[in-house]
Residue, then its C-alpha position, 0 to 999 in steps of 0.5 A: x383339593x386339600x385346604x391345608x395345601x391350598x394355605x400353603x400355597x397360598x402362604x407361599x405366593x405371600x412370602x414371595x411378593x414380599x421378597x420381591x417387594x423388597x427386592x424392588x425398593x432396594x431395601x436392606x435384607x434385615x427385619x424390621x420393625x422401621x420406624x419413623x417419627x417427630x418429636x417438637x419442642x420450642x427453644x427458649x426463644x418460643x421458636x418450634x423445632x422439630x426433630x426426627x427419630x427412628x431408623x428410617x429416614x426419606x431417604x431409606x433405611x439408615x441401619x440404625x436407631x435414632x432415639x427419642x431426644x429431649x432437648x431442656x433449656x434453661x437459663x444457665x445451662x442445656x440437658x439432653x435426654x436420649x432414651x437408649x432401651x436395652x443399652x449398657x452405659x458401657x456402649x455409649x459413645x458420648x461427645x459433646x462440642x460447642x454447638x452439638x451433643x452426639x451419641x453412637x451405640x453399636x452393639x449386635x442387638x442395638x444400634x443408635x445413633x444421633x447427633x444433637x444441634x444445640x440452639x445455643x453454644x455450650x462449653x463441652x469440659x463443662x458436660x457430665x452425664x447420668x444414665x438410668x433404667x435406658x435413659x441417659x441425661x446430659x447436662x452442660x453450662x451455656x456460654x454466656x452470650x454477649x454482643x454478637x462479634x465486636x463494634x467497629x470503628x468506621x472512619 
């Protein structure tokens, strides 16, 4: 028997368990890679968060990336780091609310997307953005935050 024959059958067999795999797990028919991931920061209160990244998540695949993110504190104001490798600033779909920061991208070859919860409130008119070799920062001023609602008078 041929050793090149036997490969290939061998090959064969290979490619189709992965289809049937595949078939199995209701995966997408797309490529990967899959990825999946955690990043861990602490707030400005030393409490940890964590955030997940990539295009998996537990509950399949998502069709999209989710990007490293950055989240920067300071006393005054919030930055947001995303990295978007091989985006246009063009691409970038940027909104900013009182409490998130949320980005989408969706081109033929790159798709991201994430929306950030802040841990403190912001002032969106205040948002303004600088993108840079893939990396795309965020910077707004915080909300001064005073009592928490207001004093009742009880009777």
């Amino acid at each position: 028997m041929d050793e090149g024959v036997s490969y290939l059958g061998l090959h064969q067999r290979i490619k189709q368990m992965f289809e049937e795999a595949r078939m199995l797990s209701s995966l997408p028919s797309y490529g990967g890679p899959f990825v999946y991931g955690f990043t861990m920061r602490f707030d400005q209160r030393g409490h940890p968060v964590v955030d997940e990244f990539g295009n998996t998540s537990p509950h399949g695949v998502c069709g999209f990336m989710e990007p490293i993110t950055d989240v920067i504190e300071k006393y005054d104001s919030v930055s947001v780091v995303f990295e978007l490798p091989g985006v246009r600033k063009e691409d970038i779909d940027l909104r900013a609310s009182v409490e998130s920061v949320y980005i989408s991208v969706d081109t033929p070859l790159r798709k991201y997307g994430k929306d950030v919860k802040l841990s403190c409130r912001v002032r969106p008119e205040s948002a303004s953005a600088n993108y840079n070799n893939g990396v795309l920062e965020v910077s707004l001023a915080r909300v001064e935050e005073g009592p928490a609602g207001r004093r009742v008078k009880i009777h």
